[in-house]
C-alpha positions in Angstrom: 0.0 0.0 0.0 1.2 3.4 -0.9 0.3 7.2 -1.3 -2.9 7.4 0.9 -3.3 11.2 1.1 -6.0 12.0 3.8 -7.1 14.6 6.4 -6.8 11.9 9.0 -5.6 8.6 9.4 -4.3 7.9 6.0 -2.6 4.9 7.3 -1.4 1.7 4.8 -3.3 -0.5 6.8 -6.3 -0.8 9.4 -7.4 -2.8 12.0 -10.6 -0.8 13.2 -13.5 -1.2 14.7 -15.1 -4.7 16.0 -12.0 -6.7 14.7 -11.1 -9.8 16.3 -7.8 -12.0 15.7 -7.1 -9.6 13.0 -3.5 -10.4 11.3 -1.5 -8.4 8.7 1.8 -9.6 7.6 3.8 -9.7 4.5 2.9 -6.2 3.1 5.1 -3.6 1.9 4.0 0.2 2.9 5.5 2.9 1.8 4.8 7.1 1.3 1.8 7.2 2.9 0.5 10.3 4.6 -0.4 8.7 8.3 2.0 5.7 8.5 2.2 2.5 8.1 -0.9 1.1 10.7 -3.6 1.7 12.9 -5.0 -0.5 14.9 -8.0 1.3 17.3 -11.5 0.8 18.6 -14.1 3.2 20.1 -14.8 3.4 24.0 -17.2 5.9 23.3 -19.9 3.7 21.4 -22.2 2.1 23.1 -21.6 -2.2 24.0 -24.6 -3.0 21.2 -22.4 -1.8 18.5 -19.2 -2.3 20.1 -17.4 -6.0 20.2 -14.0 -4.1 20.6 -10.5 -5.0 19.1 -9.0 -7.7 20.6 -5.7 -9.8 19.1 -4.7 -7.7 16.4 -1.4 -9.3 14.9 1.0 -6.9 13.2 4.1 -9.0 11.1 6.7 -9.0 9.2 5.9 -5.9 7.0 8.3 -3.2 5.8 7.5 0.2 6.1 9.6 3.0 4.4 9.3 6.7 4.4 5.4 6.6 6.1 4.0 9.3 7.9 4.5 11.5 5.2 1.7 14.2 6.1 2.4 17.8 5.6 -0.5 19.7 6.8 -2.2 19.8 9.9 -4.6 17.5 11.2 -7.5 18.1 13.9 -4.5 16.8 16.2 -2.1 18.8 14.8 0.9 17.3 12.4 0.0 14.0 13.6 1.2 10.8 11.5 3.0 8.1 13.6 4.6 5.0 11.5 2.1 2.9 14.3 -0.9 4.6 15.5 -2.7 2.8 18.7 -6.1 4.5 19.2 -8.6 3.3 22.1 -9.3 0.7 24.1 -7.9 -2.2 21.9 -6.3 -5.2 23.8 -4.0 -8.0 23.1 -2.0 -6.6 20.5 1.1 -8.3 19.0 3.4 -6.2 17.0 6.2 -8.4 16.4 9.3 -8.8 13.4 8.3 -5.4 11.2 10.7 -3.3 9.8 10.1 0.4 10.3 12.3 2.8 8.4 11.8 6.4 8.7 13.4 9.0 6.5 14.2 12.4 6.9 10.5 14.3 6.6 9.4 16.7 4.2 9.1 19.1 6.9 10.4 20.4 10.2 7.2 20.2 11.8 6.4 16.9 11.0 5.6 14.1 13.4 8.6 11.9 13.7 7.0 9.2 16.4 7.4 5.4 16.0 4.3 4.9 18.0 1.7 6.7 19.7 -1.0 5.2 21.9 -3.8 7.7 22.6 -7.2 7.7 23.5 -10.8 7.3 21.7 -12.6 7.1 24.7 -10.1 4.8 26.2 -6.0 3.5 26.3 -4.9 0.5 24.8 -4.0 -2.4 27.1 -1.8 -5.5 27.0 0.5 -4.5 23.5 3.5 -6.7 23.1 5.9 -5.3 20.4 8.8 -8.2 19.6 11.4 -7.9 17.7 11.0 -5.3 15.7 13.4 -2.8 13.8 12.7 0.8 14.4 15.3 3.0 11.6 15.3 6.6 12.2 17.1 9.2 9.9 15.9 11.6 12.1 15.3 12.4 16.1 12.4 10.0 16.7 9.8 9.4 19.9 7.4 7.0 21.3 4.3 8.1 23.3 2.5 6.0 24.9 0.4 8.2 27.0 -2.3 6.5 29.5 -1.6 2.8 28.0 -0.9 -0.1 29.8 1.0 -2.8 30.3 2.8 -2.3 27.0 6.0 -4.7 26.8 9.0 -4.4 24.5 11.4 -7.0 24.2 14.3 -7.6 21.5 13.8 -4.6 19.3 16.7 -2.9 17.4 16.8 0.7 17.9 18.6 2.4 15.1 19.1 5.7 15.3 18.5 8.9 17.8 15.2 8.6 19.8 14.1 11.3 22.3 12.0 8.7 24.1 12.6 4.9 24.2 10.8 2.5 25.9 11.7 -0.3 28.6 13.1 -3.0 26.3 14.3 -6.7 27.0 17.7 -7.4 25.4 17.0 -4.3 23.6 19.6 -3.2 20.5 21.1 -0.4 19.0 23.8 -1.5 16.2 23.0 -4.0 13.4 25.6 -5.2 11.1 23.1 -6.9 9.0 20.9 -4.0 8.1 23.5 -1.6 8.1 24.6 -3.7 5.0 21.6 -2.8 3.4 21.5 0.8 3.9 25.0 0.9 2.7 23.0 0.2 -1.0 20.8 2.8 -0.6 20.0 5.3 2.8 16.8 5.9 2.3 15.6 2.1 2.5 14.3 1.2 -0.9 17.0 -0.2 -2.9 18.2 -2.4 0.2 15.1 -3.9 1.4 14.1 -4.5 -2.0 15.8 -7.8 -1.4 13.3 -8.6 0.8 10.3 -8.3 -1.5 8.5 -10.0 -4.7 6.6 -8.0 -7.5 3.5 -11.0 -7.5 1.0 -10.7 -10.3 -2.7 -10.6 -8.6 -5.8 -10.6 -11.0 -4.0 -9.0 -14.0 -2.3 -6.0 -11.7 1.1 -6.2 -10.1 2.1 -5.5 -6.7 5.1 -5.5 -4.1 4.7 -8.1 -1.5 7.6 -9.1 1.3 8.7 -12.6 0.6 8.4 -14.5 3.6 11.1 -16.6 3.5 13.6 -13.9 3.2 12.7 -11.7 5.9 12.2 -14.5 8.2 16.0 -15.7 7.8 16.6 -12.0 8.1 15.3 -12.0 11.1 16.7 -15.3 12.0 20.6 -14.0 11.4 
């Protein structure tokens, strides 16, 4: 997914409202105006209408140069690569790439991942394994959430705020090899992906195998 151009959100992907067990994986995002996901429920709407979002699964995606907004939302310059909006629960976000380049502007919103309400905080997110690439002074805000744990994530780059983190990293030989191709991410991690022919259109997908051994080395 790429080039989503909104007023708000404007995200790759989406795992709104009333989903249950929902899993994304495999997907390449890239340019889009809000980032790469959101994952959010309302705690506003009443229980009739409202099964909440419970076990999202967020992996093995690449995102490159998301959060690309440059005007103002009705929050501001608001467009974190992982937005986390409302009471979900039981989140997983585990083995994605994240690379953030340099924004178009110096106001820009340069966050890895904000958690913030809709009538509600999030609750129970486990993020795993993930590499966060900044070209740029980057943050996490997690606000009123809880019980959010990191473990094993790679760290690469400045961050203003970092969160507790397991065995956390901040040097990696292997994807400094790819950036050496190409700084900006798309050249390098283009080793990652497939062009896969779908109902007479093409599109980029990640190849599973090869970001799983990625991962693995």
């Amino acid at each position: 997914m790429s080039d989503h151009k909104a007023p708000w959100d404007a995200q790759g992907f989406d795992s709104d409202w009333n989903c249950r067990n929902t899993l994304i994986q495999y997907n390449y995002s890239h340019d889009n105006d809000g980032g790469m996901v959101l994952i959010c429920n309302s705690g506003e709407s009443p229980a009739t209408f409202n099964a909440g979002n419970v076990g999202t699964v967020i992996r093995y995606n690449i995102s490159i140069n998301d959060g690309r907004r440059t005007r103002p939302t009705r929050a501001g310059m608001f467009s974190p690569s992982i937005h986390i909006a409302g009471p979900v629960k039981n989140t997983t976000i585990s083995h994605n790439i994240i690379h953030a380049n340099r924004r178009a502007t110096k106001e820009a919103d340069c966050s890895m991942i904000t958690s913030d309400s809709w009538g509600g905080y999030s609750d129970s997110t486990f993020v795993q394994g993930n590499i966060f690439y900044t070209q740029e002074a980057s943050t996490f805000n997690f606000t009123k959430s809880t019980n959010d744990v990191f473990s094993g994530n790679y760290y690469l780059g400045t961050f203003k705020v970092k969160p507790a983190d397991t065995n956390a990293q901040s040097v990696s030989e292997a994807y400094q090899k790819l950036v050496e191709k190409d700084a900006d991410g798309f050249e390098g991690l283009s080793v990652l992906m497939d062009t896969i022919g779908i109902a007479g259109s093409e599109g980029v997908f990640v190849n599973e195998n090869a970001i799983r051994r990625f991962f693995d080395r």
